[in-house]
N, C-alpha and C positions, 0 to 999 in steps of 0.2 A: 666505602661500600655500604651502602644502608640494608640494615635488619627488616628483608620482608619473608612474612611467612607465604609459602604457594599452595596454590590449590592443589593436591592429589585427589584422584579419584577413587574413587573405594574398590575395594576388591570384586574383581567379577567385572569393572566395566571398561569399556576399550575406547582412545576416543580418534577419530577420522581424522583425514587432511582437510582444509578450507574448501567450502564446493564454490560459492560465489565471490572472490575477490578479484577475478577477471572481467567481471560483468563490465565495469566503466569501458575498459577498453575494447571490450568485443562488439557496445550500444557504438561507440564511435567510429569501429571499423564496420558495421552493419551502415551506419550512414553513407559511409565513404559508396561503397559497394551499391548501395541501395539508388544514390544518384547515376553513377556510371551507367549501371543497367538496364535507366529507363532511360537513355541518351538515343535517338533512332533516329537523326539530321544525315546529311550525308558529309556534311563538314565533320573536322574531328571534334570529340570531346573536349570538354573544357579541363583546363587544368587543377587538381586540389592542392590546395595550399592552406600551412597551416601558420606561415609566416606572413605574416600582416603588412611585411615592409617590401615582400618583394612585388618587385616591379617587373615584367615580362617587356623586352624590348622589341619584338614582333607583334603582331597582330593574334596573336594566340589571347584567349580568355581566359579567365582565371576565376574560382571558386574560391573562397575561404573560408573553411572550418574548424572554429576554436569554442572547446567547450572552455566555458569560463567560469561558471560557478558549478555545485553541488552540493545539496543542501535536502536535510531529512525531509520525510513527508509525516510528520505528526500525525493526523487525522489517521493514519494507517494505521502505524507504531501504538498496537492499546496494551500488548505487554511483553513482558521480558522473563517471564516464566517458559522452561521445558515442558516439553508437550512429547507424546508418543508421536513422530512422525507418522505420515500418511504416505503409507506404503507397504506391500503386503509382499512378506518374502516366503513364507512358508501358507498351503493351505493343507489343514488346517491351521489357524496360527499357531504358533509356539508360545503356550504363555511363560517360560522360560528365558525366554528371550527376544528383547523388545528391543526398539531403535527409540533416542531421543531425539528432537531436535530443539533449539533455540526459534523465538520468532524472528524471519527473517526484517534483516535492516533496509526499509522501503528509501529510496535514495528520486530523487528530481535532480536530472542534469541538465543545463541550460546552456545552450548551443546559439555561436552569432555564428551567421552566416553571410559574406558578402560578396560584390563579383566586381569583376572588373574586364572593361573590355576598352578595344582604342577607343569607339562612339561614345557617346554615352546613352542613344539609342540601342545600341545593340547591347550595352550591359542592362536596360530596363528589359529588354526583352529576354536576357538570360536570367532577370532576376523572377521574370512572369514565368518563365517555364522550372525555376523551383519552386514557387509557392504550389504550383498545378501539381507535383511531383510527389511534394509532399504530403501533400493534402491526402495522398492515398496510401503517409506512414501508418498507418493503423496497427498495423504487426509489422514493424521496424526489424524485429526479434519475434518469431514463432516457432517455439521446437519443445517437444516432449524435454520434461525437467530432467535436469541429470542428480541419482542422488550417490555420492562417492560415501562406498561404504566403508567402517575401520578395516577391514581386508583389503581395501585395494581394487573390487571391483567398480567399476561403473554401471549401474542400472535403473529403470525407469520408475515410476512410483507403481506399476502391476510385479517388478520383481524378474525384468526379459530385462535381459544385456542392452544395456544404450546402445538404440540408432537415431537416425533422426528421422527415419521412414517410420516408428514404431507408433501406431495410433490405437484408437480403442477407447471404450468408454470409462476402462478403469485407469488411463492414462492420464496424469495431469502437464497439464501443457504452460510451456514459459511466455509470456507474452511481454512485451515491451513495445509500449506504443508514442507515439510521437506526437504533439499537436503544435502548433502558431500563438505564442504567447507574445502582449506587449510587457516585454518586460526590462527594458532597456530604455531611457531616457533620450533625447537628444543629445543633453548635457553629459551623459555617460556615457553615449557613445562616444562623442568627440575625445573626450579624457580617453576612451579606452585605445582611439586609433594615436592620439597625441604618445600615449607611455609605449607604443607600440613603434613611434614613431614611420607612421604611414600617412598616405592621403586619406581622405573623408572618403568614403564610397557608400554607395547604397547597400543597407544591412536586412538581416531580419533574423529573429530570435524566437528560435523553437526550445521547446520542454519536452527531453523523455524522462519516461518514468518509468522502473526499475527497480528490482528486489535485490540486494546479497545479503546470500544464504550462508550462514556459519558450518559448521561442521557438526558430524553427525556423533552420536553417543552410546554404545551398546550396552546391555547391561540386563541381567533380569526384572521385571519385573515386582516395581513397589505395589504394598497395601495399602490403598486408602481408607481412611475409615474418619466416618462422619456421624452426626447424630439424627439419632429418627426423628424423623418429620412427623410431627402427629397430626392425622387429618382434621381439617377445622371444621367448623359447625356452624350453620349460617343463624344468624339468630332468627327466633320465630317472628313472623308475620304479625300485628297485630289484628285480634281475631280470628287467629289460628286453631283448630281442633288437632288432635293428636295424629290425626290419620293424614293431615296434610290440608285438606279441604279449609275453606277459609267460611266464617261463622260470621257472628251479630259481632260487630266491634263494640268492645267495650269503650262509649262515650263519657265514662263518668271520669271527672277529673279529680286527681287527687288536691289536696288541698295543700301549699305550701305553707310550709313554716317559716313565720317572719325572722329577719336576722334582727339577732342584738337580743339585749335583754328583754323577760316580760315585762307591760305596762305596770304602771300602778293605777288602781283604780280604773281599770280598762273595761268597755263591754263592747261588744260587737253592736253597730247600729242598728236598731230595729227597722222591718219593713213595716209598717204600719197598714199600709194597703191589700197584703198577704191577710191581716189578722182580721179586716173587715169583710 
């Protein structure tokens, strides 16, 4: 058993359940659901599949979707410092008592998507009506944030009980959106249907992008304390008068002093032309 010391918390502060470590699988059941629903042929729906190797032995079509990578988004991620969440539970506020939160961990999920059908005209054509389909994931995922307090309830960032009807402008809303990335190879795909051990099919690879949220922090209220700023002072104009107004610039140049040591026997050159 190895000797680690643990974090406690200090007195006075209480800390929450996990809010966002369901997100991967709620961005992948928002897909699932998200295709089904814009399905309006009078034939049925195609089928989702998340096994690579099966093979349907009818004429039924088939979908496949396998998130296969996920991987931080850096450029988000600028830090790992607690912050006062944004969220207003008392008005006026309680400076008594304040909510922390951590920055949340921005996540890219990358999604292969393939189809398959008896034709292989008709699986180009089920692959043209997901690219069109998708094209309209923008809010993959749109719903007021949910923020799990250390009590146990569920509520919105204004401080009303989660719903997902709850809007308004002091509302912050979850978005997860979806775009069409090339981000798969020939060469990697084939490897990927190979360890899968399925046929080749026509693929395509989408990127959502996504927050999970840690858990929340309660606690009164710390001091910050920092040093005065002392106001700066522009330096004066040349030519400048005291009252601001700008005057005769003084043109006269100083005279540098040469480096190193004095001459010996040195004199400055005469103008002789001056003296006539």
């Amino acid at each position: 058993m190895s000797e680690m010391r643990t974090r406690i918390l200090p007195d006075g502060f209480k800390r929450g359940p996990l809010q966002g470590h369901n997100i991967i699988g709620e961005v992948t059941e928002s897909l699932h659901r998200f295709l089904l629903d814009g399905w309006n042929f009078d034939r049925p729906p195609p089928r989702l599949e998340e096994d690579f190797s099966f093979v349907p032995k009818d004429r039924e079509e088939v979908l496949y979707v396998y998130m296969y990578r996920a991987g931080q988004n850096t450029s988000l991620n600028t830090t790992k410092h607690w912050s006062p969440a944004k969220i207003s539970l008392f008005t006026p506020p309680d400076e008594n008592y304040v909510l922390y939160e951590r920055a949340p961990l921005y996540l890219e999920l990358y999604y292969i998507i393939a189809v398959h059908s008896r034709f292989r005209s008709d699986a180009e054509r089920l692959l043209g009506w997901v690219m069109m389909r998708l094209y309209d994931a923008s809010h993959l995922v749109y719903r007021p944030r949910r923020y799990i307090l250390p009590t146990g309830e569920h509520v919105d960032s204004a401080g009303n009980p989660w719903s997902l009807d709850n809007e308004g402008d002091d509302v912050i809303m979850e978005k997860v959106a979806m775009s069409l990335v090339d981000e798969l190879t020939i060469g990697d795909a084939i490897n990927f249907f190979t360890i899968n051990e399925a046929p080749f099919r026509p693929y395509l690879t989408y990127r959502a992008q996504c927050a999970m949220e840690g858990s929340l922090v309660s606690g009164p209220a710390t001091t910050v304390r920092s040093q005065r700023i002392e106001p700066m002072s522009r330096p004066d104009k040349p030519g400048a008068r005291p009252n601001g107004r700008l005057g005769r610039a003084n043109l006269k140049r100083d005279r540098k002093t040469p480096f190193g040591p004095p001459g010996f026997a040195h004199r400055p050159i005469e103008d002789k032309n001056s003296e006539e």
